[in-house]
C-alpha positions in Angstrom: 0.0 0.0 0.0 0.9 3.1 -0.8 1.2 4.4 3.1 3.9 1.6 3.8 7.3 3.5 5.1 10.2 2.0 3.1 12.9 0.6 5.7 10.0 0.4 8.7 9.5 -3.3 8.9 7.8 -4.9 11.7 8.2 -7.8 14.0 5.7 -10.5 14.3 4.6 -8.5 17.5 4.1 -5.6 15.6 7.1 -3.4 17.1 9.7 -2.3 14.8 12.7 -3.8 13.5 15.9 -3.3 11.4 16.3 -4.3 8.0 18.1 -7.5 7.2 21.4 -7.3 6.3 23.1 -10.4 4.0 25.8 -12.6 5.0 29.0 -12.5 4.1 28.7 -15.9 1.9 26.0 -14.4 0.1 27.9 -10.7 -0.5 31.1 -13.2 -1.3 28.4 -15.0 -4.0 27.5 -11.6 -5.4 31.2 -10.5 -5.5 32.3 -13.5 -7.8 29.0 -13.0 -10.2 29.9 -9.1 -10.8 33.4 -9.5 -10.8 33.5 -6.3 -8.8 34.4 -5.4 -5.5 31.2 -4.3 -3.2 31.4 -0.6 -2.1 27.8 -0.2 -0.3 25.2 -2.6 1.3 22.1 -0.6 1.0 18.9 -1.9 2.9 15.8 -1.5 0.2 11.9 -1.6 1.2 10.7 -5.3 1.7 8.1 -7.5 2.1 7.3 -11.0 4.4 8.6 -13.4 2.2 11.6 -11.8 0.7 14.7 -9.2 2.2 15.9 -7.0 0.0 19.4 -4.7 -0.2 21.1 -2.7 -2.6 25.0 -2.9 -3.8 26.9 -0.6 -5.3 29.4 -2.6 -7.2 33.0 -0.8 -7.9 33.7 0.3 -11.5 33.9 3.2 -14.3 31.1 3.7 -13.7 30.4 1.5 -10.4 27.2 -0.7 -11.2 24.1 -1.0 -8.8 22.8 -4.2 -8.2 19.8 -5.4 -5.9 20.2 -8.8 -3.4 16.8 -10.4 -3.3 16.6 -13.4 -0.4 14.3 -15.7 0.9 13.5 -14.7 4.4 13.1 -18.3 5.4 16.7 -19.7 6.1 15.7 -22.7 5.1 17.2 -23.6 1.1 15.5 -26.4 1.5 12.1 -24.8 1.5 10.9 -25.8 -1.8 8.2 -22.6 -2.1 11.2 -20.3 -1.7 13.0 -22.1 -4.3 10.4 -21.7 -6.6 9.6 -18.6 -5.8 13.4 -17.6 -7.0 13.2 -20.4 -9.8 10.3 -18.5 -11.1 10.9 -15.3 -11.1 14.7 -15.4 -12.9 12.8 -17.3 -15.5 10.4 -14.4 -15.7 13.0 -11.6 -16.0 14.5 -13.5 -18.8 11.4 -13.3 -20.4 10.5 -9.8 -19.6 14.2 -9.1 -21.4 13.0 -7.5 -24.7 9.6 -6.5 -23.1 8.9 -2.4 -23.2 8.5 -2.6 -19.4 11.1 -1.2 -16.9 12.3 -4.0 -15.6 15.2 -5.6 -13.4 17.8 -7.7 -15.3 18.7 -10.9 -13.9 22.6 -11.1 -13.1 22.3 -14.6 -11.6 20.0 -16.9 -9.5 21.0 -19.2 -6.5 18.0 -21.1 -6.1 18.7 -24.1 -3.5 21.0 -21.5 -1.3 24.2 -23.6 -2.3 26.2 -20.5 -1.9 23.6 -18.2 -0.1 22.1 -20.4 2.3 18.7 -19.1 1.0 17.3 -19.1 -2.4 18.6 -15.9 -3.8 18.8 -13.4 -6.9 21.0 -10.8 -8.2 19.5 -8.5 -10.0 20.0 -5.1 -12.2 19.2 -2.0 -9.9 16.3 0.2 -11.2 16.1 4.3 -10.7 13.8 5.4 -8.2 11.8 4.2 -5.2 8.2 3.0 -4.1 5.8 5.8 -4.9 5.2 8.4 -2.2 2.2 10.9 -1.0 3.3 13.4 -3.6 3.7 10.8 -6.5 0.5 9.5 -5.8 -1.3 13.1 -5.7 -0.1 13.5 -9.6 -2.5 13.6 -12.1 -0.4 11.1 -14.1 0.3 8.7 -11.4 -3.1 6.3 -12.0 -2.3 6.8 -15.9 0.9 5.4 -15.4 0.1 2.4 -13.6 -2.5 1.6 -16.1 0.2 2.2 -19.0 2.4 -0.3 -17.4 -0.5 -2.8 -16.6 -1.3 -3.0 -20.6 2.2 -3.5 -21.7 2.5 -6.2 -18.9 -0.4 -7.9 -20.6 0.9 -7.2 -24.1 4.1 -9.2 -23.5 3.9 -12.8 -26.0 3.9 -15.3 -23.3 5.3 -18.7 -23.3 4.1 -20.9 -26.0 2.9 -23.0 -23.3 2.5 -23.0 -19.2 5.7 -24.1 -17.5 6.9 -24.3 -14.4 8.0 -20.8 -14.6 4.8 -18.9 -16.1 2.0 -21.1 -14.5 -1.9 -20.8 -15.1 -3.2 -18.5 -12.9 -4.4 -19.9 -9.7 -6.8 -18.3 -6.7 -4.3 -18.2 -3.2 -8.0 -18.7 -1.6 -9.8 -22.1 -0.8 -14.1 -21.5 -0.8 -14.2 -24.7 0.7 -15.2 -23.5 3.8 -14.4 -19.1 3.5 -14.7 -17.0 6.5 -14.9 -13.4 6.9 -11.5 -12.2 8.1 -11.4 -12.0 11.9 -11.9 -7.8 12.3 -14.8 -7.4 10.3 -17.5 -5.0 10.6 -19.9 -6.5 8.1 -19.3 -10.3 7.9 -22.6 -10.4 5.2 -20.8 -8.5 2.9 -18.1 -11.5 2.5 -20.5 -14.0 2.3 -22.6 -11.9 -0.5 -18.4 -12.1 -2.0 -18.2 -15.8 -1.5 -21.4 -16.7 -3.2 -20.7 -14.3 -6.1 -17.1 -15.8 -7.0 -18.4 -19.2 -6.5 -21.1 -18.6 -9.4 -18.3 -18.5 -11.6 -16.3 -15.9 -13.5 -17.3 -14.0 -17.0 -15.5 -15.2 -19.9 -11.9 -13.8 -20.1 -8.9 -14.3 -22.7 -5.4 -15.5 -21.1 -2.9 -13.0 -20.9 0.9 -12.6 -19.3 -0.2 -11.3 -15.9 2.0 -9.8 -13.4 -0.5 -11.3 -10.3 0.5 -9.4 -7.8 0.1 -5.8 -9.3 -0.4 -3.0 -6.9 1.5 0.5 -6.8 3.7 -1.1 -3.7 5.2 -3.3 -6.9 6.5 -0.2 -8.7 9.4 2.0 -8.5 9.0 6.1 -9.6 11.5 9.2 -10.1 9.1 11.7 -9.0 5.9 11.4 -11.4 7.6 9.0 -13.3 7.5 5.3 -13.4 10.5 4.0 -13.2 10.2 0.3 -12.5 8.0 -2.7 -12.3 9.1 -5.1 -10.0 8.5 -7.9 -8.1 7.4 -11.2 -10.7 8.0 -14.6 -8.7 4.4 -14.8 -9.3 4.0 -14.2 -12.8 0.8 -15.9 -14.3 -1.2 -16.7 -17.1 -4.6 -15.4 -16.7 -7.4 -12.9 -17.1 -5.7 -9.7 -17.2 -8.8 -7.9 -15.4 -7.3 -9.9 -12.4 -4.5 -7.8 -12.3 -7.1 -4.8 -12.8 -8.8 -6.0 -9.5 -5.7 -6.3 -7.4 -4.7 -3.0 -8.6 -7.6 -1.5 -7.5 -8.6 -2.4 -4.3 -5.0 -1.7 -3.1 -5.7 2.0 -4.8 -9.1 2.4 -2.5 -7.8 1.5 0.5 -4.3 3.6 0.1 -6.2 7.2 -2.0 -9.3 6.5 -2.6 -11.8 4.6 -5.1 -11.8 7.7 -7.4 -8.0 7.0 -8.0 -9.4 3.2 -8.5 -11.9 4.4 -11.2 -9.4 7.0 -13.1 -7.2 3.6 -13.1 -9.4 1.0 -14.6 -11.2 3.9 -16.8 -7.7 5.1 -18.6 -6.6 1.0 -19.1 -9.5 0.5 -21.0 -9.2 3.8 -23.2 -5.8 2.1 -23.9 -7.2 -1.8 -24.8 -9.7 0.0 -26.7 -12.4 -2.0 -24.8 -14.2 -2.9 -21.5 -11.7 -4.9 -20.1 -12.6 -4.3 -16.3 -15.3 -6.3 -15.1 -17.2 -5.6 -11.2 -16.8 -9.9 -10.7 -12.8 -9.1 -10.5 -12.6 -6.1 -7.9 -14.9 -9.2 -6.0 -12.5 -12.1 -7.1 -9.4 -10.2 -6.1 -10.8 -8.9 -2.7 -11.9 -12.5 -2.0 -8.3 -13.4 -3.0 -6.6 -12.1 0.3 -8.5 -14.8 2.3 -7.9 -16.5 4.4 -6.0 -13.8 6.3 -6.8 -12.5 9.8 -3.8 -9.9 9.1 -6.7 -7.7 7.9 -6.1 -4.6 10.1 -9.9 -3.1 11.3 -8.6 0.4 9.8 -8.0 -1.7 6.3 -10.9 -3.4 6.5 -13.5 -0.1 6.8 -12.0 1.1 3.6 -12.7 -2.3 2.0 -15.5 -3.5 2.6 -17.3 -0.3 1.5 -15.2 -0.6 -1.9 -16.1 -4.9 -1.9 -19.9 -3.9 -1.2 -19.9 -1.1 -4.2 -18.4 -4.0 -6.5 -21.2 -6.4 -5.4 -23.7 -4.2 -6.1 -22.0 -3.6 -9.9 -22.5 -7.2 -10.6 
């Protein structure tokens, strides 16, 4: 979300603590796959599942370079490993895409040399968007500019184990409301609604997990998308949905609306459909994480969709 600090991580008790810093076999690791001599360790934003840090390696000109690892310690932990598996096969793909993105320097997926699943990566301008970015007039334009290119890029021939069908991270088995709701009927109206099924979609490269918190700016300008170890084939309005719900709860559901409105200027049709701002809201379940100050922004917004379909 757009209010998240960078470098203010939290503790599983909610209190604050410092950024992870890499070990010296991993900086050693990065040192033989530059050829360069670190200068800087630079701790970035990050999120649960990953740390992040930025080197400066030496040079004419010295070359910046971002150190993505698994915050489990485990390398045996086979969803970290995929998770790095995945996403250096994604940045090879993304390589002649007209996206902003990373380059991948090299990949360490079992933690041989890292002792977690790690990638070295290319070093993008700019940081995660801030109040003032977010108050431009471009700034929803933008996102949506980047979201159609995303789904422009020629995916694979075929699924793989890189690029994999999309997938729901939700089980409607047996859904419950998330533990601090105010209006437990709305979720259930949700529920029913993505169980009846969803509208008729073409498969595109999808990015998945596609809110502002996944970009990088200069200012008003985008600068970066990042962030692809779940990189999917699948109904681009997903993408759409996930976008905007994290745009209503950060600034508002009119920054939600200017978004969806200016991507479909740009496919030249109605791509955004009420049935996947439900689907993607449904999508962060099951999760009692759902702060009460998160949830009275959306579930207004879910209710709104619900009553769109």
């Amino acid at each position: 979300m757009l209010a998240q600090q960078p470098f203010l991580l939290y503790s599983a008790d909610g209190s604050p603590r410092p950024p992870a810093v890499p070990t010296p076999e991993a900086l050693a690791w990065a040192r033989a796959c530059t050829g360069g001599r670190i200068i800087s360790v630079e701790p970035l934003a990050a999120g649960a599942a990953h740390h992040n840090v930025a080197l400066t390696v030496q040079g004419s000109p010295p070359r910046r370079m971002v150190l993505r690892w698994s915050a489990s310690r485990r390398a045996q932990d086979d969803v970290r490993r995929t998770a790095v598996l995945r996403e250096a096969a994604v940045l090879l793909l993304l390589e002649h895409a007209r996206l902003p993105t990373p380059r991948l320097v090299a990949s360490d997926p079992d933690g041989t040399w890292c002792g977690a699943p790690t990638l070295l990566m290319t070093c993008l301008e700019g940081g995660q968007p801030d109040a003032d970015t977010a108050r431009s007039p471009d700034f929803v334009s933008h996102l949506a500019e980047a979201a159609h290119a995303i789904h422009r890029v020629d995916p694979p021939a075929a699924p793989s184990d890189a690029v994999v069908p999309f997938q729901p991270y939700n089980d409607l088995a047996a859904p419950r409301p998330p533990k601090h709701s105010g209006n437990p009927a709305v979720w259930e109206r949700a529920f029913s609604a993505v169980r009846a099924g969803a509208p008729t979609a073409p498969t595109v490269f999808m990015h998945r997990d596609f809110h502002a918190g996944n970009t990088l700016w200069s200012g008003t300008r985008l600068t970066g998308v990042v962030d692809w170890n779940t990189a999917s084939l699948g109904p681009a309005a997903f993408d759409l949905g996930h976008m905007r719900w994290n745009l209503a709860v950060s600034v508002g559901t009119g920054f939600a609306d200017g978004f969806a409105a200016h991507y479909d200027r740009l496919a030249d049709a109605a791509v955004h459909h009420p049935y996947w701002d439900v689907a993607a809201v449904v999508d962060l379940l099951p999760d009692d994480g759902l702060e009460p100050r998160v949830l009275e922004r959306l579930e207004p917004y879910l209710a709104a969709a619900l009553a769109r379909l």
